[in-house]
N, C-alpha and C positions, 0 to 999 in steps of 0.2 A: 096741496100739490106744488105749488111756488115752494113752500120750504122745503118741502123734499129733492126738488133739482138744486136748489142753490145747496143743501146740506150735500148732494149729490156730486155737482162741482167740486165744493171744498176740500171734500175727501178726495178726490182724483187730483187735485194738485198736491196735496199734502203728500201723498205716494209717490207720485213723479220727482217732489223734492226729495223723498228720501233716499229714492234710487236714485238719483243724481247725485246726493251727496256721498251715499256710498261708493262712489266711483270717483271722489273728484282729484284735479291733479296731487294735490296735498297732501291726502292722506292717502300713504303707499305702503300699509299692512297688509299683507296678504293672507289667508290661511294658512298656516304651516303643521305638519304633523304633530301631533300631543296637543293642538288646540282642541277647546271642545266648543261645540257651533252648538247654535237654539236654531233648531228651522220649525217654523209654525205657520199648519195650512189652516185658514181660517173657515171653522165648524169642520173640520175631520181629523176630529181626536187621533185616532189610528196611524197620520201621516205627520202629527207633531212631536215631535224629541227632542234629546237632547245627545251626542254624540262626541266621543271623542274621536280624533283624526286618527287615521293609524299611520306609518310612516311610511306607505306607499302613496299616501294621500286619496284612497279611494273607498268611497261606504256605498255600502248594499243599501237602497233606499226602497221601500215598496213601489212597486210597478216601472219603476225605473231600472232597476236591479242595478247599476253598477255608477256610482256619481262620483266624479274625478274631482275634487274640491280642494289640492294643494295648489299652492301659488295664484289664488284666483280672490277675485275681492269677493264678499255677500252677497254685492248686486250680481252679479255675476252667475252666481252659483245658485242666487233668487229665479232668474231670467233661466237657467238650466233646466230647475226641476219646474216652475211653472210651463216651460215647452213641453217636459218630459210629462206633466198630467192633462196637457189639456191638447186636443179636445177627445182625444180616447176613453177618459178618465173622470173628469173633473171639467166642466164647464164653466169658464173664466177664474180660476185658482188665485187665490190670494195668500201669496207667499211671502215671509220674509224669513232672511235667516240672519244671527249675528253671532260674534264670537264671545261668548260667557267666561270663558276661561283662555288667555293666552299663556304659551310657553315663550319661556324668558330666553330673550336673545342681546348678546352682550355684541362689547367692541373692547379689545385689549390695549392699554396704553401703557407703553414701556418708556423705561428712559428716565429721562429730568424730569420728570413731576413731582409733584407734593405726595401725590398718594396712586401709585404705578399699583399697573392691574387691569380686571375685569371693568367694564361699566356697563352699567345695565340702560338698557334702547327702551324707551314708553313705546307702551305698545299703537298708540293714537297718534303719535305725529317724529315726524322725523329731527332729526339734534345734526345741525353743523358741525365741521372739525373746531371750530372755537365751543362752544356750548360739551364737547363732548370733554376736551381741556380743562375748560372750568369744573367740569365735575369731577375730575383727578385731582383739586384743589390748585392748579395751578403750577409754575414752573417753580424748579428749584432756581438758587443764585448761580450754580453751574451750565443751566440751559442755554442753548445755541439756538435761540428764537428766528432764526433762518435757515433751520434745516428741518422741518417736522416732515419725517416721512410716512406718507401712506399706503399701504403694503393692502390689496385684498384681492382674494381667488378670481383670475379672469384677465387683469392686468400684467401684460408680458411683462414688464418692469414696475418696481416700486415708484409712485410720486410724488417730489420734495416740495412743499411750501415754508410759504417766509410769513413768519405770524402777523406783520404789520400788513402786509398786500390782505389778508384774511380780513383782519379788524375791516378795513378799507370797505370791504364787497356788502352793499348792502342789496344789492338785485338776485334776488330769489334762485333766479337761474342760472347764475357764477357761484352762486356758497360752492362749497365743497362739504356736500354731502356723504356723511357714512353709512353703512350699510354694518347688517349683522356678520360676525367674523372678521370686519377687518380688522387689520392692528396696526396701532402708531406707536411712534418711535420720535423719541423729542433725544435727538444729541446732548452731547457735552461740549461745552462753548472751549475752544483752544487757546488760553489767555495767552 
């Protein structure tokens, strides 16, 4: 009886770690349409699958009928469908869901680099304007290392940094973070 509460406990913190880490500030992948998500009710075969998103971001899920899951994290979309079974349905529902398959989402870099282009975003953690740099190979000898513009959808205007202040930032919450779709733009240095 002793090992079955403390096995009991265990497991109940383990869960709360997972849902907590599926939401933590860090990692900021959200669902996106053409994902395909694993949601698994633990013992009802019938309510576990596998699902691609469609690009309304919305799936018919049993008893639920209609589950909004674009732009939302796992825990999230965990927390959804365990309100949506329980207690109508399912008394106390163990849910998780994750993303099995993500669609690829780039950042475009133009201009003075070594190798200008797409560059492709991990799907697990977020890449700096330097980190996203290095992965174009770096600048050419023509680059104006104080003028990288950042151009993405939401921004009335383009934002210029100066690649030395960049190096400089090591506090988490000054980086200058990219997102999917924007695009940089490394000048040509005016000898």
């Amino acid at each position: 009886m002793k090992w079955s509460r403390i096995l009991t406990a265990s497991l109940l913190v383990v869960v709360a770690c997972m849902a907590t880490a599926a939401d933590a500030p860090g990692v900021v992948r959200r669902i996106k349409p053409n994902d395909v998500i694993s949601i698994h009710v633990v013992g009802e075969p019938e309510l576990t699958m596998d699902r691609r998103v469609p690009a309304d971001g919305k799936l018919t899920y049993p008893y639920i009928k209609q589950l909004d899951v674009a732009d939302r994290s796992t825990g999230d979309v965990e927390r959804s469908i365990r309100d949506g079974l329980h207690p109508d349905y399912i008394i106390n529902p163990q849910v998780t869901v994750e993303i099995k398959d993500y669609v690829k989402q780039y950042v475009t870099v133009n201009g003075q680099v070594q190798q200008p282009g797409p560059v492709e975003l991990p799907p697990d953690r977020r890449l700096d304007l330097i980190e996203v740099l290095n992965r174009a190979h770096d600048f050419t000898p023509k680059a104006n290392r104080d003028k990288i513009t950042l151009n993405r959808k939401g921004f009335a205007e383009p934002k210029v940094y100066r690649y030395d202040k960049l190096l400089k930032e090591s506090d988490p919450d000054k980086k200058v973070w990219v997102e999917a779709d924007d695009v940089i733009d490394v000048a040509e240095s005016r000898f």
